[in-house]
C-alpha positions as CSV (number, residue, x, y, z in Angstrom):
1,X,-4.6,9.9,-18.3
2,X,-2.6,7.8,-21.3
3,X,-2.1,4.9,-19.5
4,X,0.7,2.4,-21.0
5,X,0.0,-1.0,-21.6
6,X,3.4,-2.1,-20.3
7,X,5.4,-0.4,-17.6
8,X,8.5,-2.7,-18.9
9,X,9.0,-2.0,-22.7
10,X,9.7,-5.3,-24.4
11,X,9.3,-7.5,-21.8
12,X,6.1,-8.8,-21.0
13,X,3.9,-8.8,-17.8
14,X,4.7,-12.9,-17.8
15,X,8.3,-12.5,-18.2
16,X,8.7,-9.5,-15.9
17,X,6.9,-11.8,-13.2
18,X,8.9,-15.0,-13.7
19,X,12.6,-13.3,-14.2
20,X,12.0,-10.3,-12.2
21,X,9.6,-10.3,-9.5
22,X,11.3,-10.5,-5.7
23,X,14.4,-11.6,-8.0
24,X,16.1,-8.6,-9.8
25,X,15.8,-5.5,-10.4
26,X,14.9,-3.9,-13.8
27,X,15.4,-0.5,-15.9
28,X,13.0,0.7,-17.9
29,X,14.4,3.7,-20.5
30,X,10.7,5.4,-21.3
31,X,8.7,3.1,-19.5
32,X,5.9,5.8,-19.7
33,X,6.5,7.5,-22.8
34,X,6.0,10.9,-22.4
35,X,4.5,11.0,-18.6
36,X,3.1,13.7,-17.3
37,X,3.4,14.2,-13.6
38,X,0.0,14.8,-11.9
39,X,1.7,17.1,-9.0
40,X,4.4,20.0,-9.1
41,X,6.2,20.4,-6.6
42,X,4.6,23.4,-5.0
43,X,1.5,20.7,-4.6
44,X,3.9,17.9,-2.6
45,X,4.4,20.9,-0.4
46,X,0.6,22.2,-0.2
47,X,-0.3,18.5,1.1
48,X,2.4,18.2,3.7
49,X,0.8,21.2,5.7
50,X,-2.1,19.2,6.0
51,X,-2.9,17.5,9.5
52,X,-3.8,13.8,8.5
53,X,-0.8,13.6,5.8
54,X,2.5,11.6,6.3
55,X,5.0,13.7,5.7
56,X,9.1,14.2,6.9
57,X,11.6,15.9,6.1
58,X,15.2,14.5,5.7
59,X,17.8,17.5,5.3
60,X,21.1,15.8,4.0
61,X,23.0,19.2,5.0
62,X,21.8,23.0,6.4
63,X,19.8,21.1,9.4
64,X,20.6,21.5,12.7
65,X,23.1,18.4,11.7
66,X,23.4,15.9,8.8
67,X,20.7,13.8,7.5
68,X,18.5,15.6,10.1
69,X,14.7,14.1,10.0
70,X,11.9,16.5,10.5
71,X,8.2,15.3,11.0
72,X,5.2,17.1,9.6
73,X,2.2,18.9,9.3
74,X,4.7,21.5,7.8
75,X,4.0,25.4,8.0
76,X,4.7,26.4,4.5
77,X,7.8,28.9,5.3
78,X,9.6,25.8,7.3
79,X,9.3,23.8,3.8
80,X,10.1,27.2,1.1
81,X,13.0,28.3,3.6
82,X,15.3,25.2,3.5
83,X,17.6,26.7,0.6
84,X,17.9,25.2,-2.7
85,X,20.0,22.0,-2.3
86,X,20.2,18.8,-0.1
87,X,16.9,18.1,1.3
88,X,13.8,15.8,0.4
89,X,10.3,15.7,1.6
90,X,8.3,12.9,0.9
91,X,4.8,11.9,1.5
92,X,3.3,8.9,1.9
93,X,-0.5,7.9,0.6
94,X,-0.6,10.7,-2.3
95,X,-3.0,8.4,-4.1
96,X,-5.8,8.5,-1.4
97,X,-5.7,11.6,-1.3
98,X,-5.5,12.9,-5.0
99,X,-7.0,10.7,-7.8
100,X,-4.5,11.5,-10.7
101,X,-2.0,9.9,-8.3
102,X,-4.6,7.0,-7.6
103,X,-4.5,6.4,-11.2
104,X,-1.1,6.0,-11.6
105,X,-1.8,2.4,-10.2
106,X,-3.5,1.6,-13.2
107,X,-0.7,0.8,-15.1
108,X,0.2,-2.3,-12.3
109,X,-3.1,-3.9,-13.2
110,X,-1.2,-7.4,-12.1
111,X,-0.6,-6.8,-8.9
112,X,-3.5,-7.5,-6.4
113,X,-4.9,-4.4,-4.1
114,X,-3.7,-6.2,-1.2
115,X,0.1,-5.9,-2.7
116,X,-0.3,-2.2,-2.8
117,X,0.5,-0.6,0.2
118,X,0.7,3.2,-1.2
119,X,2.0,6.1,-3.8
120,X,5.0,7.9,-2.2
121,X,5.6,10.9,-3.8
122,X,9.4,12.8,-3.1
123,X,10.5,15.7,-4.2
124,X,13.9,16.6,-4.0
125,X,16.1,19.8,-4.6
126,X,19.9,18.7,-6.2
127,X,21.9,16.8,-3.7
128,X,18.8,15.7,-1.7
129,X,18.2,12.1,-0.9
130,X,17.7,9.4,1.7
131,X,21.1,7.9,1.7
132,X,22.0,4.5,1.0
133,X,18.8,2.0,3.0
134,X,17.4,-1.4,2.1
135,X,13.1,-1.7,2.1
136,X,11.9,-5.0,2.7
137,X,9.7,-4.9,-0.1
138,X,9.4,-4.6,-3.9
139,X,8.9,-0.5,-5.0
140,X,8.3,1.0,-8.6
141,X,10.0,4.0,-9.1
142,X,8.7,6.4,-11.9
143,X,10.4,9.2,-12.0
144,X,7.9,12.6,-12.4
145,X,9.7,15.6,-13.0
146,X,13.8,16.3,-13.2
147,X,16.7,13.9,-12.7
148,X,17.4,11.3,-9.9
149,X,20.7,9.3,-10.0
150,X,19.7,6.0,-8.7
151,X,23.2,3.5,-7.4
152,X,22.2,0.1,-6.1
153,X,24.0,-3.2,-5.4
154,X,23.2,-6.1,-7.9
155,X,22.2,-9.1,-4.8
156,X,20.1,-8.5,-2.4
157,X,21.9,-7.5,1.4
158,X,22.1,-10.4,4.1
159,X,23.4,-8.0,6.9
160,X,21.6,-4.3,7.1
161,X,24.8,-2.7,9.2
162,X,23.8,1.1,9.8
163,X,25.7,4.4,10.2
164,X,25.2,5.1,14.1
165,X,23.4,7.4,15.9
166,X,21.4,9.1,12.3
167,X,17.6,10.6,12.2
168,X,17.7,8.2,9.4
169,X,18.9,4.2,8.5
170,X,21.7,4.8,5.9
171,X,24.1,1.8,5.6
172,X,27.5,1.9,6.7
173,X,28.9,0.1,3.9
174,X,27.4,0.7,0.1
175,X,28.7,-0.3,-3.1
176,X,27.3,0.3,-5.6
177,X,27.5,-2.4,-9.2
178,X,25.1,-0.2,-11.2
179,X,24.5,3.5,-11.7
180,X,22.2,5.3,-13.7
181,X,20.2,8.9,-14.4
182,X,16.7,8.5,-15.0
183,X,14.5,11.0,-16.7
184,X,10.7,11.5,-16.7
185,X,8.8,8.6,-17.7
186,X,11.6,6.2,-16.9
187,X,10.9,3.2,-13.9
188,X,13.3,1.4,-12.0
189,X,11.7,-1.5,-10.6
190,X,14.0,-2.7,-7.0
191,X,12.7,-6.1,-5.2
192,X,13.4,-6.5,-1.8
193,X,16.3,-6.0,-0.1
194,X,18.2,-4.7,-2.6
195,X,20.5,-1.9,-1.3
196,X,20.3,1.1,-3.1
197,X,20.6,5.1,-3.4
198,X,18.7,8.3,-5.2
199,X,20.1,11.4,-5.4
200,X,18.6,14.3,-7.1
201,X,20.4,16.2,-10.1
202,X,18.7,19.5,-9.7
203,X,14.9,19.6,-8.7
204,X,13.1,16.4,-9.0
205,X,9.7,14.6,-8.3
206,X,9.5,11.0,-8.1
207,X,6.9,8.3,-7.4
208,X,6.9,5.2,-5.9
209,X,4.7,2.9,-5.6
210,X,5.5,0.4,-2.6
211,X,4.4,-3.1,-2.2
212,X,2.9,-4.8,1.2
213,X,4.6,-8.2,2.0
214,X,2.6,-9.4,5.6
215,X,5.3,-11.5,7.7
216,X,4.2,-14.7,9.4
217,X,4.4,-12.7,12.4
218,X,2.2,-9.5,11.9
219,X,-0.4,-12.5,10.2
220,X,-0.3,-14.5,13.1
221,X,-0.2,-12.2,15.9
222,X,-3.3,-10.6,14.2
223,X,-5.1,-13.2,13.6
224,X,-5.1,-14.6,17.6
225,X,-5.3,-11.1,18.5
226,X,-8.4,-10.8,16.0
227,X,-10.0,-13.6,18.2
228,X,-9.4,-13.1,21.7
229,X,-11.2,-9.5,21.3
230,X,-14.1,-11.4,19.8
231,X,-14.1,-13.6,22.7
232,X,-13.1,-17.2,22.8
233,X,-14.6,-20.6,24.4
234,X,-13.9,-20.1,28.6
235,X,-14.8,-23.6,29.4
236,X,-11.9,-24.2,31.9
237,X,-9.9,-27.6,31.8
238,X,-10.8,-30.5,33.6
239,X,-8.9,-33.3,34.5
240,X,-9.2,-36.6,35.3
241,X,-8.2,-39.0,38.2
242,X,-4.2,-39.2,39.0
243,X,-2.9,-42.9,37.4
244,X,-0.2,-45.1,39.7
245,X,2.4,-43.5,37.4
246,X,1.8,-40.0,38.7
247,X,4.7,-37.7,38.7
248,X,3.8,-34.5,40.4
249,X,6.2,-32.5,38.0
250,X,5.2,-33.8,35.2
251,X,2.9,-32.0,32.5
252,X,-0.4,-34.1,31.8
253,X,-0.8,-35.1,28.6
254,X,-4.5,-34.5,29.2
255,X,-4.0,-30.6,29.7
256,X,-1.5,-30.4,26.6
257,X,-4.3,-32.2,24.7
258,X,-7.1,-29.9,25.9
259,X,-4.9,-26.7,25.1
260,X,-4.0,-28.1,21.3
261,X,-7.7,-29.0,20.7
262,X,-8.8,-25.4,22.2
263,X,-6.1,-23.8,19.2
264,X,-7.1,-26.2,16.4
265,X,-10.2,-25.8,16.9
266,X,-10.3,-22.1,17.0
267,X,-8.3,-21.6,13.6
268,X,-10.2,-24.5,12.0
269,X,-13.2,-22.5,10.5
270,X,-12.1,-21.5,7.0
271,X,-14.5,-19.2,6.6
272,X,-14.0,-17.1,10.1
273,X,-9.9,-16.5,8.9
274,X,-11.2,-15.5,5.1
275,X,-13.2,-12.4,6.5
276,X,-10.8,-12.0,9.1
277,X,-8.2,-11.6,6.0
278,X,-10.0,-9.4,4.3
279,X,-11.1,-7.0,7.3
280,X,-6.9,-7.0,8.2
281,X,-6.0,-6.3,4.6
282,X,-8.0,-3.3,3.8
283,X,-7.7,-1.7,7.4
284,X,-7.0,2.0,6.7
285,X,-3.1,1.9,7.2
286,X,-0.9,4.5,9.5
287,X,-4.2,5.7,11.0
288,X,-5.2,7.4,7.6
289,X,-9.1,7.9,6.8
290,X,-10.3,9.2,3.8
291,X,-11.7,12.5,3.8
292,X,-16.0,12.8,3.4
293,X,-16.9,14.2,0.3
294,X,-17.9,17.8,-0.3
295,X,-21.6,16.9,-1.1
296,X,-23.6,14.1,-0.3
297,X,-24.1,11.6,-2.8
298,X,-28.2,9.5,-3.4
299,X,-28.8,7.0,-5.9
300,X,-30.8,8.8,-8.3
301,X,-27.5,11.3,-8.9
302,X,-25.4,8.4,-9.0
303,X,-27.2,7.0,-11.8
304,X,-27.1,10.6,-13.5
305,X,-23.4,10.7,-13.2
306,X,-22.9,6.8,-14.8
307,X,-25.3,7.9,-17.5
308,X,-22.7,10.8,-18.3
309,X,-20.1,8.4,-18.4
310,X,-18.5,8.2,-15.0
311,X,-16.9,5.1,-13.5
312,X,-17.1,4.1,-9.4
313,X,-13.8,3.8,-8.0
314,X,-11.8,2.8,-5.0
315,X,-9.8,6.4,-3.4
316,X,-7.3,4.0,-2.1
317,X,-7.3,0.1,-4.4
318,X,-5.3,-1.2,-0.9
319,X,-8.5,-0.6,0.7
320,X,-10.7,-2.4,-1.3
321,X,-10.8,-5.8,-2.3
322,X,-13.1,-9.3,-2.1
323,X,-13.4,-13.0,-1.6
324,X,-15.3,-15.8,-1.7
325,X,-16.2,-18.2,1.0
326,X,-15.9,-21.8,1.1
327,X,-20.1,-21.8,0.4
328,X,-19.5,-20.0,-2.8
329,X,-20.6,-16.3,-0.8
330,X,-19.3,-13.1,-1.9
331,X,-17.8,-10.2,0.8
332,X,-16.8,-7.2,-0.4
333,X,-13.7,-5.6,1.9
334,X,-13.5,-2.0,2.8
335,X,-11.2,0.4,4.7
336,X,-11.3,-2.6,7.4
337,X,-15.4,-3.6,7.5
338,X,-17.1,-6.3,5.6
339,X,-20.0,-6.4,3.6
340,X,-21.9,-9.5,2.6
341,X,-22.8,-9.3,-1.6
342,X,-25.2,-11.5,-3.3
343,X,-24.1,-14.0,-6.2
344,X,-25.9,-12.4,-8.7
345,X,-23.7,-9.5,-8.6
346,X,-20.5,-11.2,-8.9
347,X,-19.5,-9.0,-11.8
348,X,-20.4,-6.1,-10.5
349,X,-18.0,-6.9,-7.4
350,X,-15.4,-7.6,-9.6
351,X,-15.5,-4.3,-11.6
352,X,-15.9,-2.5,-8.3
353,X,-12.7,-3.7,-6.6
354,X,-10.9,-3.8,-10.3
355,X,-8.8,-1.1,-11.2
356,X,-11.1,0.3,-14.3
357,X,-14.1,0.6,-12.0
358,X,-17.5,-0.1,-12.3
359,X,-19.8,1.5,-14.8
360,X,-23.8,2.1,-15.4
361,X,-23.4,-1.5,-17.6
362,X,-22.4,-3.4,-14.4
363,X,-24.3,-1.4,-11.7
364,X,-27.2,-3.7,-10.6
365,X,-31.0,-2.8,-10.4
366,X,-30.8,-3.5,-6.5
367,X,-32.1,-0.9,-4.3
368,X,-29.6,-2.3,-1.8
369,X,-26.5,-2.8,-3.7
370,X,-26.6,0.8,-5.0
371,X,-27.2,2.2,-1.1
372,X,-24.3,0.4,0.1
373,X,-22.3,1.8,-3.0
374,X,-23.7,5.5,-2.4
375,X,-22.5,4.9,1.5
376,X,-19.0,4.0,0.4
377,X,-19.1,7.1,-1.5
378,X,-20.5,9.5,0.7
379,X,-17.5,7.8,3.5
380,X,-14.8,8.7,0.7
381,X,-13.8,4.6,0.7
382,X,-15.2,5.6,-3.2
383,X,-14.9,7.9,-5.6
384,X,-17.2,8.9,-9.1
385,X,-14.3,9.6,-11.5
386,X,-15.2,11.3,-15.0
387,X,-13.5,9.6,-17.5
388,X,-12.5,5.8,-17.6
């Protein structure tokens, strides 16, 4: 796949981040000169029968009433009767489950695997869309195959005021400042909060690639969840003797002291929350789990395939990712476990969890590093792709 340097034309990656990024939005005219979309649309359709895929439907009109949502696995006939206007389907994690997708993350090399939460891929027949909505996070939108008109509001919404009693969350009140038609190969980059509309003009595929933005809440509640399941300190409190002052109502000081050492204490170690992080991170998402491969992978036909020229990859880059502790140590993250990696192969590790892979230069002579790779391959966490 002809990957572009830029996905923003004459801007660079530093401008795009510092006048862009969570700020405004951004359209790029050709922003992947001549792109050619991995899927068709029969292929959006073929995946949505499957069991473990997300997939809905939203039928605008010709549903049992307007902006009707529908839930897969799909049969094939619910999908190919619809008609030929005013529906979408959309799926969500196309790249863990099909590596041309997977690739298309390439081209975002500056965004950490921990931003990327998936490739949603929608395919549209003329008329079809989501109605007007705000996401709560940034999104690239490429478009793949066919027109989309795309209508958004300049600032981002304060109030999220919703048509009632709808399948779907479709603002009440849209207007829209900008308007525009994109084509294959052209991105519209939306941060957060910024209200805004697609609507296809004819058939059309379009993918878009969502960011992941953790709230203190879902971090904290985690986190303390995290801990009590691995069991915490029971020593119970005890107090001391009553002073002259004693109020019977009153809170002691020495129990509110005892509780605020007990919750200092057990967030103090650094190196506890940083694999903690990392597990919560790269936890498989919306249940999925990536599918074993056909055949079972051993070292010796690993090395075979590097020798031909094949890279290791991550089947899902949100799923994969490392850190380093506060001793210098290495983990490696994956779909949700850790795994403790020498210093030695720091580069290796970086290549791995990099969006180029890692190739026969980088793979270490270690028995043990190359068993753990084969078993995140034969688990589906990897992948050997051909080319680079």
């Amino acid at each position: 796949m002809d990957i572009p340097e830029s996905l923003f034309g004459q801007i660079t990656v530093e401008e795009f981040l510092r006048d862009y990024w969570q700020k405004r939005s951004l359209l790029v005219r050709s922003a992947w000169p001549q792109f050619l979309s991995p899927l068709e649309p029969e292929d959006l359709i073929q995946l949505a029968q499957r069991d473990e895929t997300d997939s809905r439907l939203i039928l605008r009109k010709g549903g049992k009433y307007e902006w009707e949502a529908r839930f897969g696995p799909f049969d094939e006939d619910e999908i190919t009767g619809l008609g030929e206007s005013h529906w979408t389907l959309l799926v969500q994690e196309v790249d863990r489950m099909i590596p041309e997708v997977s690739a298309l993350l390439r081209a975002v090399p500056f965004l950490s695997n921990w931003r990327i939460d998936d490739v949603m891929v929608t395919y549209a027949t003329d008329g079809g869309g989501v109605g007007a909505h705000i996401d709560n996070y940034d999104v690239f939108l490429l478009q793949g195959l066919g027109k989309r008109k795309w209508e958004i509001e300049k600032g981002p919404a304060k109030d999220e005021e919703l048509v009632p009693d709808l399948d779907v969350r479709i603002l009440s009140h849209f207007e829209p400042t900008d308007t525009w038609i994109l084509e294959p190969g052209d991105m519209l980059y939306l941060p957060p909060r910024i209200a805004h509309r697609g609507t296809a003009v004819g058939d059309c595929l379009t993918y878009s690639i969502g960011c992941r933005a953790p709230s203190r809440s879902d971090l904290v509640s985690a986190y303390l969840e995290d801990l009590l399941e691995a069991g915490m300190d029971e020593t119970p409190f005890s107090g001391g003797e009553r002073s002259e002052e004693f109020e019977s109502g009153l809170i002691a000081m020495e129990l509110k002291e005892f509780a605020h050492r007990a919750i200092a204490e057990s967030i103090r170690d650094t190196d506890r929350f940083t694999r903690w992080m990392g597990r919560y991170l790269s936890r498989p998402s919306r249940g999925w789990l990536p599918p074993e491969p056909e055949s079972v992978i051993t070292s010796s036909k690993l090395r075979e395939r590097l020798e031909e020229g094949a890279h290791i990859r991550a089947s899902s880059v949100s799923m994969v990712m490392h850190d380093r502790c506060s001793d210098g140590s290495l983990v490696l993250f994956v779909g949700g476990e850790e795994h403790n990696i020498e210093t030695r192969h720091e580069k290796a590790l970086v290549s791995l969890t990099g969006r180029q892979g890692l190739a026969l230069d980088r793979l270490p002579q270690d028995k043990e590093f190359t068993d753990m790779i084969c078993d995140l391959i034969n688990q589906g966490y990897l992948v050997i792709c051909s080319s680079s």
